[in-house]
Backbone bond lengths (Angstrom), bond angles and torsions (degrees), N, CA, C in turn:
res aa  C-N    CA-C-N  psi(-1)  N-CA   C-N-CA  omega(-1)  CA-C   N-CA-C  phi
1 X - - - 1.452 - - 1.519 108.00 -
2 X 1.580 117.87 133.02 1.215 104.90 164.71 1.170 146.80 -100.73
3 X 1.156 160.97 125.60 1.635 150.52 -164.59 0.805 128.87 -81.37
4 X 1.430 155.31 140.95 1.307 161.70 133.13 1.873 98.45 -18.42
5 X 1.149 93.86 117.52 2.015 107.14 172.11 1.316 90.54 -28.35
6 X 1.317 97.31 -68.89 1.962 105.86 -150.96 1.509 109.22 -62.16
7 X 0.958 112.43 -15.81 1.537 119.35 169.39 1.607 115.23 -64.62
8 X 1.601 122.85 -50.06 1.183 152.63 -170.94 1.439 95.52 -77.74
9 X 1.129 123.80 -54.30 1.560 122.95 169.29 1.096 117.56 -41.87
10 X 1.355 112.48 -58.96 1.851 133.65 -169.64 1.692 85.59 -53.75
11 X 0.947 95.55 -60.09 2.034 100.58 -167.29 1.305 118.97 -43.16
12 X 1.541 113.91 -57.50 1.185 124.71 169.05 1.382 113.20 -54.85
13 X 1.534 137.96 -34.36 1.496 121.03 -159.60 1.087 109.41 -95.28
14 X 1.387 116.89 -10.20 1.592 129.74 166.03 1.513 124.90 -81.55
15 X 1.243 104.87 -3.70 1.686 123.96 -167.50 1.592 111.81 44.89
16 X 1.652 116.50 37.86 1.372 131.12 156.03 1.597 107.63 -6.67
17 X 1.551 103.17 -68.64 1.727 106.29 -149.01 1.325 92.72 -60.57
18 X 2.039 109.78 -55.69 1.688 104.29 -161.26 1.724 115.92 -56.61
19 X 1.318 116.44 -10.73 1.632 115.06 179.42 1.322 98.39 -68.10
20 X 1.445 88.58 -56.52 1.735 100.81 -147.84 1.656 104.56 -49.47
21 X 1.952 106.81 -52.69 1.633 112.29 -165.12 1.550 101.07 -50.74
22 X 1.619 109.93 -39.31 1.672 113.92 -165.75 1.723 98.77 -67.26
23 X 0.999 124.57 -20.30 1.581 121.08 -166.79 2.171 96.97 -95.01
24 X 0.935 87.10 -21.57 1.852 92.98 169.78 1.565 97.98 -84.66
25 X 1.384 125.00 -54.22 1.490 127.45 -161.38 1.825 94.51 -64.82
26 X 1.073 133.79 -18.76 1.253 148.26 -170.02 1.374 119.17 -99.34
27 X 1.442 121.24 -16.66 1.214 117.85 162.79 1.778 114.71 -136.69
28 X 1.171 131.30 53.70 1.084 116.39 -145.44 1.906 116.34 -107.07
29 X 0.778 132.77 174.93 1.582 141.11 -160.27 1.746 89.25 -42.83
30 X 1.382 105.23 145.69 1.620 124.14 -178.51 1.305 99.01 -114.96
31 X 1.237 138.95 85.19 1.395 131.94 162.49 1.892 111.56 -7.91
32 X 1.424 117.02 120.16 1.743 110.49 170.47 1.376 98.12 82.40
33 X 1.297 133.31 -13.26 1.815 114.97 169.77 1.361 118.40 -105.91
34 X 1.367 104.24 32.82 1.711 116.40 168.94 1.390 109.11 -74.62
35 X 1.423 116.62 -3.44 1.379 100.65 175.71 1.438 126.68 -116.33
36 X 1.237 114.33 -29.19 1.575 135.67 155.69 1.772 107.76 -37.00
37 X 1.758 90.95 128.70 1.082 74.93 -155.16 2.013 74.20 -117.17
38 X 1.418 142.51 150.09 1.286 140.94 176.53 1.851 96.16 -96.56
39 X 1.867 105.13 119.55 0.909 96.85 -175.66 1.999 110.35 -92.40
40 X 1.574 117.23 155.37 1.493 120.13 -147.61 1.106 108.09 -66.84
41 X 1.636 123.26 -12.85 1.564 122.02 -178.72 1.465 93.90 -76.68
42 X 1.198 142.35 -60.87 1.474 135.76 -167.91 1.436 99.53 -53.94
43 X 1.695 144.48 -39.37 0.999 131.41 -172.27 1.567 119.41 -70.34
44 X 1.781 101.94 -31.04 1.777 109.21 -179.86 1.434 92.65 -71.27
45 X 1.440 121.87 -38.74 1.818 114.23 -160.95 1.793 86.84 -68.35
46 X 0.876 127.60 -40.62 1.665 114.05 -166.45 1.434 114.55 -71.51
47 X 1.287 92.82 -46.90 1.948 94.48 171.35 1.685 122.39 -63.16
48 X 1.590 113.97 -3.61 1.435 117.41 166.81 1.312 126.85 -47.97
49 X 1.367 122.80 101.95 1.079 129.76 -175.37 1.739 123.57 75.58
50 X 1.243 116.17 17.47 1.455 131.79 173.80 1.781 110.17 -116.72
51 X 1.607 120.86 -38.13 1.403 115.33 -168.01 1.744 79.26 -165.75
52 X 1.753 100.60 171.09 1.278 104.28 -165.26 1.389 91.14 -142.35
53 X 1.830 103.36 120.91 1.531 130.82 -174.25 0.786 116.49 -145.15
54 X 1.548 108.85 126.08 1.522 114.39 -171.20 1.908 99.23 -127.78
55 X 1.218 102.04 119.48 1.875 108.25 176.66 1.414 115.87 -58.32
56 X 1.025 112.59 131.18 1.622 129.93 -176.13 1.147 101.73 -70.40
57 X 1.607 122.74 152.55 1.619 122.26 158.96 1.674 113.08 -63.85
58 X 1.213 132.72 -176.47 1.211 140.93 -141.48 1.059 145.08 8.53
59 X 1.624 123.68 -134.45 1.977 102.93 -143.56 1.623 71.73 -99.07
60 X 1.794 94.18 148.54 1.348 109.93 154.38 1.792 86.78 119.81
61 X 1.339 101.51 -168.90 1.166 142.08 -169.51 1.612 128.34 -104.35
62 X 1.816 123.75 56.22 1.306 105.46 -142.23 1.391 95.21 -133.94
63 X 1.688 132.79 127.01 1.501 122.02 179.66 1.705 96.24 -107.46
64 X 1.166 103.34 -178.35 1.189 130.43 179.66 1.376 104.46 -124.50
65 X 1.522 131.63 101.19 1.281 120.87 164.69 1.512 139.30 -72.73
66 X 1.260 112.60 112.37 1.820 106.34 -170.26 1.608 110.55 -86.01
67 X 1.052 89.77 -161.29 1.813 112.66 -151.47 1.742 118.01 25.91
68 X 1.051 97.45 50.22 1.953 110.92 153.35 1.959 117.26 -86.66
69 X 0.931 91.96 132.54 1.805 92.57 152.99 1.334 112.02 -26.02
70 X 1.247 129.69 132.91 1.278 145.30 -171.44 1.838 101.63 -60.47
71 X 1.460 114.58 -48.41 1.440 117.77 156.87 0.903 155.89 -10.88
72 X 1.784 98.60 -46.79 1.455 127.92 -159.36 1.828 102.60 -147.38
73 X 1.902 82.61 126.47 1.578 84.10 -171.03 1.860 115.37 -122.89
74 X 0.761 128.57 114.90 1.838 118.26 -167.54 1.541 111.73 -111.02
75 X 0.737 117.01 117.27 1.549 146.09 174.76 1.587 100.48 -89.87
76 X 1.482 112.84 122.52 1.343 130.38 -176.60 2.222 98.57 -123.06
77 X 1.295 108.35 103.21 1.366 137.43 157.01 1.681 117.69 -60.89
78 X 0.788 116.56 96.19 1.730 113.98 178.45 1.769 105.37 -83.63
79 X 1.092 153.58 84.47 1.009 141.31 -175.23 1.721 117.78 -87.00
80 X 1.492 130.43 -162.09 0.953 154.50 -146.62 1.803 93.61 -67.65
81 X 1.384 133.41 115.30 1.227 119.50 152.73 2.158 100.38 101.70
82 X 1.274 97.18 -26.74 1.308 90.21 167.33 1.744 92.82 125.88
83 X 1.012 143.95 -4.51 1.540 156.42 -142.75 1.927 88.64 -94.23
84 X 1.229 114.36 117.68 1.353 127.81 -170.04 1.585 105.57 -100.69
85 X 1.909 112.59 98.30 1.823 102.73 163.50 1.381 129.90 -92.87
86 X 0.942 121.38 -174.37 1.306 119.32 -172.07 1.988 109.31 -133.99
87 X 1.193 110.04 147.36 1.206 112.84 152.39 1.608 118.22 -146.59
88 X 1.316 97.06 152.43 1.499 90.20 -144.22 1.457 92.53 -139.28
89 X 1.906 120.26 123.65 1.398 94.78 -171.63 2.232 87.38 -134.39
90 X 1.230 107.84 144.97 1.571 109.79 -159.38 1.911 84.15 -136.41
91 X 1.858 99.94 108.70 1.450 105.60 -177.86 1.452 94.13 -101.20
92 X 1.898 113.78 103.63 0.980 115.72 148.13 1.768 142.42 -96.88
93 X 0.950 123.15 140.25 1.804 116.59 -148.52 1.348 91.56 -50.24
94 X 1.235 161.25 0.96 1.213 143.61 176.04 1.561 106.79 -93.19
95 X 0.537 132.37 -69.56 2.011 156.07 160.47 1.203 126.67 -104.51
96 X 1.418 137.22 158.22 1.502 123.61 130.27 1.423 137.78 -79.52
97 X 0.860 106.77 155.42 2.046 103.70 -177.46 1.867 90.84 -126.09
98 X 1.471 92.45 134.79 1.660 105.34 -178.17 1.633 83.23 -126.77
99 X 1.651 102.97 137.60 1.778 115.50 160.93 1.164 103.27 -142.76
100 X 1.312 94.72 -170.17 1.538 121.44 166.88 1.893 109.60 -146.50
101 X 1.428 111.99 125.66 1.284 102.89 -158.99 1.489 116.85 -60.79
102 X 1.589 113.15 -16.87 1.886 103.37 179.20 1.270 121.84 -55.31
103 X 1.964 103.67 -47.84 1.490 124.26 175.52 1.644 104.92 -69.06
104 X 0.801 128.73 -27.01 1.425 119.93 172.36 1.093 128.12 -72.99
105 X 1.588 104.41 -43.02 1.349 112.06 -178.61 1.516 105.46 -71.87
106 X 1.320 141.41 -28.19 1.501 145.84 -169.18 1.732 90.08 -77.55
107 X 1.277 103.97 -61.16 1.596 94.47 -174.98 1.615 135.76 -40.70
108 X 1.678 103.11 -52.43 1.076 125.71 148.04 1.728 127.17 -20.05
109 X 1.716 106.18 -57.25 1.230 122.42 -178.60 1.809 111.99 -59.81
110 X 1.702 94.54 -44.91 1.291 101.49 -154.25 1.504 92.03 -87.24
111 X 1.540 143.53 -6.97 0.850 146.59 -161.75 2.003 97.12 -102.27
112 X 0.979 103.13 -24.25 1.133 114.19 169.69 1.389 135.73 -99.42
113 X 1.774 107.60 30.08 1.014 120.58 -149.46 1.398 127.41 -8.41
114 X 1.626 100.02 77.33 1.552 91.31 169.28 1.648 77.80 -129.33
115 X 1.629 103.04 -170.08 1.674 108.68 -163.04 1.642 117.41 -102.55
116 X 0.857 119.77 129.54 1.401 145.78 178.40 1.818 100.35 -23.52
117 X 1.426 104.41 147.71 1.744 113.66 166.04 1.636 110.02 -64.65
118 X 0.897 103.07 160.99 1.465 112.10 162.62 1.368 125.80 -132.05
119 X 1.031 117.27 66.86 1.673 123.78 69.34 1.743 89.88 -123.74
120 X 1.615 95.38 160.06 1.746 96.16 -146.37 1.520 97.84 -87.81
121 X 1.569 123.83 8.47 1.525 97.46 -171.52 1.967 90.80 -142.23
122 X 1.262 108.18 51.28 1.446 98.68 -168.74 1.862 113.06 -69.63
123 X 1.077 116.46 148.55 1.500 127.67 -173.82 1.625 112.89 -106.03
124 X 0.843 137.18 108.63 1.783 124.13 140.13 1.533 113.87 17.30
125 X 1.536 122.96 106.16 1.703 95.73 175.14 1.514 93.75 -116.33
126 X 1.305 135.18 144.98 1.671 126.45 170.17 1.612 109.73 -120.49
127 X 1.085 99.65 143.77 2.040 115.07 -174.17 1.702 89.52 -87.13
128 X 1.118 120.07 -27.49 1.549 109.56 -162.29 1.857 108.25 -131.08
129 X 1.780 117.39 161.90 1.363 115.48 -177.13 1.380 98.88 -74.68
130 X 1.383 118.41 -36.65 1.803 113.29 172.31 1.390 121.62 -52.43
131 X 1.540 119.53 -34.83 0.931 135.91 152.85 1.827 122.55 -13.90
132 X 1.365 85.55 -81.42 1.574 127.84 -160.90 1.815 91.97 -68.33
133 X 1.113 89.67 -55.39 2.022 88.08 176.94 1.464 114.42 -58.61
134 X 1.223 122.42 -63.59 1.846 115.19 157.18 1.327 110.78 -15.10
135 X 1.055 128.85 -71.29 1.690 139.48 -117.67 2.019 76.27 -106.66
136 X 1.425 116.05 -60.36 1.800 99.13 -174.71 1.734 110.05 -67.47
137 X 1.480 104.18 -31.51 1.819 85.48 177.28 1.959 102.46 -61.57
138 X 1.229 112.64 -38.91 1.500 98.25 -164.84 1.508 112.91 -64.87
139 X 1.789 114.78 -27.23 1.277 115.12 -175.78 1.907 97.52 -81.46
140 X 1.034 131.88 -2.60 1.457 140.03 -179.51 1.974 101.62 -68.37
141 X 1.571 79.41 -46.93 1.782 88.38 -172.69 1.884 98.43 -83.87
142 X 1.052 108.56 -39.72 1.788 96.01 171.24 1.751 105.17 -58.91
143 X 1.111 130.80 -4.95 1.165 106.38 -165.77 1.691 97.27 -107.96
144 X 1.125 109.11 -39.09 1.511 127.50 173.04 1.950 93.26 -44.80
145 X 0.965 127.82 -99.36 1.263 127.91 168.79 1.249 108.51 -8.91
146 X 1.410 127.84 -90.56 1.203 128.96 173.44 1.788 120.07 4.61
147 X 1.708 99.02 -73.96 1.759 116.05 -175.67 1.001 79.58 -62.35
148 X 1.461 138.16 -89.02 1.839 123.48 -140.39 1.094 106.91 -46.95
149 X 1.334 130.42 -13.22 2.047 125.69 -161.83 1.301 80.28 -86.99
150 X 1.507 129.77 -40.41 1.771 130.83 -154.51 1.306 104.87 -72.20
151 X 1.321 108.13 -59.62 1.456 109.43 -175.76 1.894 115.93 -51.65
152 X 1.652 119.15 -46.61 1.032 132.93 160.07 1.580 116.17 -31.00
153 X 1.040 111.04 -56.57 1.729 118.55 -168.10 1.562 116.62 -92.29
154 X 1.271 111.66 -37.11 1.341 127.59 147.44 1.316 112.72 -41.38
């Protein structure tokens, strides 16, 4: 996927990747909990009064994170095994830029010629809804950062 410079910029001046990899290095695959699946009412009951998520209609696993800038909107994906994605969309008056922080963060890297993850797109995985609330308020504040870097460089 490719990015808008100023996007890749924004990323880099915020040190995007080093949060993000440390927030993967911080929750990462549990040998045997690929199958457990955390169902979304335990995740809204945990986020009560810590971050504000509201579940999307259809199939899957999908919140809506509140209190962002009207601008900027992040969609949190719970997928297979507990592995947390992101989509992330930052309306600045010039364009919009839509990501997801793995692909961003790799781009970023490689755009910065330094060298790729191994494995190149690792995600957040959580065993628990306490879990999962940590790990989206912190990607709440990567994303917050994120827009102000955009608007800045933009």
């Amino acid at each position: 996927m490719n990015y808008d410079l100023s996007l890749l910029e924004a990323a880099n001046n915020v040190s995007l990747c080093s949060a993000y990899y440390e927030l993967c290095n911080n929750y990462p695959h549990i040998p045997g909990s690929g199958s457990k699946k955390t169902p979304f009412k335990e995740i809204l009951a945990a986020a009560e009064g810590i971050i504000i998520l509201s579940k999307l209609r259809g199939p899957g696993t999908v919140f809506k994170v509140g209190g962002l800038p009207e601008w900027v909107s992040l969609n949190i994906i719970i997928q297979s095994g507990g592995s947390v994605e992101t989509d992330i969309i930052i309306q600045h008056p010039q364009q919009e830029y839509r990501a997801t922080f793995a692909i961003l963060s790799n781009e970023t890297l490689k755009n910065s010629g330094l060298s790729e993850k191994n494995p190149g797109y690792p995600r957040p995985i959580c065993a628990s809804a306490n879990d999962m609330v940590i790990v989206i308020a912190r990607l709440r504040e990567l994303t917050i950062s994120l827009a102000k870097a955009v608007l800045n460089v933009g």
